[in-house]
C-alpha positions, -999 to +999 in steps of 0.1 A: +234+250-075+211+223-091+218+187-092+226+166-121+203+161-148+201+130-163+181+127-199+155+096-192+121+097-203+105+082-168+085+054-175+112+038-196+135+007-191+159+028-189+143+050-163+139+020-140+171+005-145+185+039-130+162+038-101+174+005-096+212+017-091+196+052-069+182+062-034+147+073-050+127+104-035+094+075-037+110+056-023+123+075+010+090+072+031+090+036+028+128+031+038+112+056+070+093+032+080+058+057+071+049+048+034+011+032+042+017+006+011+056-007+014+071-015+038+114-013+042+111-055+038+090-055+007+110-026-010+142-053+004+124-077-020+120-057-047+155-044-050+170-082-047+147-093-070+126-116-047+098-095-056+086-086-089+073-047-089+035-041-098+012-013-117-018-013-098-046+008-110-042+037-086-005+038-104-017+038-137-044+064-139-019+085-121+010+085-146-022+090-174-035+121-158-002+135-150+005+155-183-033+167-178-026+180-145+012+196-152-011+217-180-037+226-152-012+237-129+005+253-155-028+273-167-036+282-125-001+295-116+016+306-148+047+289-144+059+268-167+069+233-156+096+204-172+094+171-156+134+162-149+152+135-135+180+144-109+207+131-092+232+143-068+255+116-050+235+084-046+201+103-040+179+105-076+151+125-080+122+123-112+099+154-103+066+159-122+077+196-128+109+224-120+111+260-132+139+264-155+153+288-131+152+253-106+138+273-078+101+256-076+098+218-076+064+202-085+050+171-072+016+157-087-010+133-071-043+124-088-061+101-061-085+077-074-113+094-054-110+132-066-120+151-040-138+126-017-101+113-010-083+120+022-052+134+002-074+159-011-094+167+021-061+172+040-045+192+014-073+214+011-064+219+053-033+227+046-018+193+058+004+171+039+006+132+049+042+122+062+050+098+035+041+125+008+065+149+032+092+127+032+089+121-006+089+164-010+119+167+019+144+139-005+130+160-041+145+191-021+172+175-010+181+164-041+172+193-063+177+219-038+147+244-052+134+268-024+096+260-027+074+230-039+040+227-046+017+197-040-006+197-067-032+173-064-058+166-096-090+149-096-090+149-139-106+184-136-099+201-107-071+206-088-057+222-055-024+233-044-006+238-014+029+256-011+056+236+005+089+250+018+120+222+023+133+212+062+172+207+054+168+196+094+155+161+079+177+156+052+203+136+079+172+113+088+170+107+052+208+097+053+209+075+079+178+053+069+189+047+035+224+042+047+206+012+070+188+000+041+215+000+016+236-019+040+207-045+040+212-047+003+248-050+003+245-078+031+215-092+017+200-093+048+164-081+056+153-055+076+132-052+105+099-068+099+067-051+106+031-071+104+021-062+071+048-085+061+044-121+051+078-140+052+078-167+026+094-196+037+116-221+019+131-242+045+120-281+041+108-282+073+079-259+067+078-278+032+069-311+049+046-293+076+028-274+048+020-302+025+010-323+051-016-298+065-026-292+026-033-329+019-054-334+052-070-307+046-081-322+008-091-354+026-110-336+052-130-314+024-135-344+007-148-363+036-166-335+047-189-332+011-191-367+018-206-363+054-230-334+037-245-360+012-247-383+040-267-357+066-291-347+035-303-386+028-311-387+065-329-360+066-350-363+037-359-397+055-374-379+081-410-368+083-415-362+122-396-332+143-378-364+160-368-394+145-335-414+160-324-451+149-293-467+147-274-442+172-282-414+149-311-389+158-326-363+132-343-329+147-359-306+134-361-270+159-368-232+150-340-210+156-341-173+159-325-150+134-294-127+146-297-091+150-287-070+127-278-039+152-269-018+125-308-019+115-318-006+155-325+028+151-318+034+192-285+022+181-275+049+151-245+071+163-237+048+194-205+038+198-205-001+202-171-005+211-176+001+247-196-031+252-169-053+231-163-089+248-121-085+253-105-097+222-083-122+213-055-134+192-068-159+163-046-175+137-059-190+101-042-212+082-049-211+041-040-230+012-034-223-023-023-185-017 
């Protein structure tokens, strides 16, 4: 039996204030911890409003080229395809396509890089990435239809491969939105990982922060200062060594760096093998 289907044009306000109330199929790879952009912290952010959401271009040319691509796929298979948003429980689905009979689900992707993408190289292997997987397994959950197809369109082309759903996942899919809706309801955060960036309001980093920023002015200044300084002194000099005052100018020839990517004894040899250990280095920035 399908789910619910609730009449929003997606895209709208009103579209996104009902994903705002939902447990979203694009959203269920980053609340598993494997969506490569989001992470469950920033998506935290977004839903308490500490975050303002963001249409990058990637985003934009792919909600452009969808209806292009729903008519391609449409024109290659021969089934006809009405983009629907569903809900069943707290879990909401908007597919890019379902049969009428609700049997076949569609899911579009139009990379930015056509077919020199990964997406599309592992799609054309018959692999599908695990965020995309999770994003297909919560549409089926949701929708229940016995197949999907990953379509993915380059604005001319595009290539499909069959999908069939895992109800085995489905509880994973419960329990880590369960732990994420209890962060919302707590409003606490969840687990960080290191592409986050806490932003901290606390007056102690406030007085530490704009501290370091006004040294840092001075030091800039003091710096273009001790530049001007260093270029009087040496337009003074005419000899390779000059020294008065405590201060000495020297003039030396210094060798140019290697650029080992121009050795041609060196193409196709990995380099990492003769790596110095590495180390832990922090930077500290202003103005960002």
């Amino acid at each position: 039996m399908m789910s619910a289907i609730v009449k929003l044009v997606q895209g709208s306000p009103e579209w996104h204030a009902h994903r705002a109330q939902y447990r979203n199929a694009s959203e269920t790879a980053i609340v598993m911890g494997e969506s490569p952009w989001q992470t469950p912290y920033q998506l935290w952010e977004l839903r308490t409003g500490r975050r303002q959401p963001e249409v990058n271009a990637a985003m934009a040319r792919g909600t452009a080229l969808e209806p292009q691509a729903r008519v391609a796929y449409e024109q290659l298979t021969g089934h006809v395809m009405q983009p629907l948003v569903l809900v069943e429980g707290d879990y909401s689905a908007s597919l890019d396509g379902l049969t009428f009979e609700g049997d076949l689900l569609l899911e579009i992707k139009c990379p930015v890089k056509g077919k020199d993408s990964v997406l599309w190289q592992q799609v054309a292997q018959g692999e599908i990435p695990a965020h995309y997987r999770w994003q297909l397994e919560h549409q089926f959950l949701v929708s229940k239809a016995q197949t999907g197809h990953l379509y993915v369109f380059d604005g001319t082309d595009g290539i499909l491969l069959e999908v069939t759903p895992c109800p085995d996942r489905w509880q994973a899919i419960h329990e880590a939105w369960n732990a994420f809706m209890e962060c919302i309801r707590t409003d606490a955060p969840p687990g960080l990982t290191d592409r986050d960036k806490v932003i901290r309001k606390d007056g102690e980093w406030q007085a530490a922060a704009e501290q370091y920023a006004q040294l840092k002015a001075e030091a800039e200044l003091l710096a273009r200062r001790l530049d001007t300084a260093k270029e009087a002194l040496v337009a003074l000099a005419s000899h390779p060594s000059e020294a008065g005052f405590g201060v000495a100018v020297t003039r030396y020839w210094k060798a140019g760096s290697v650029d080992y990517k121009k050795v041609p004894e060196l193409a196709g040899v990995d380099l990492d093998g003769y790596r110095q250990k590495g180390r832990w280095e922090t930077r500290v920035t202003v103005g960002k």
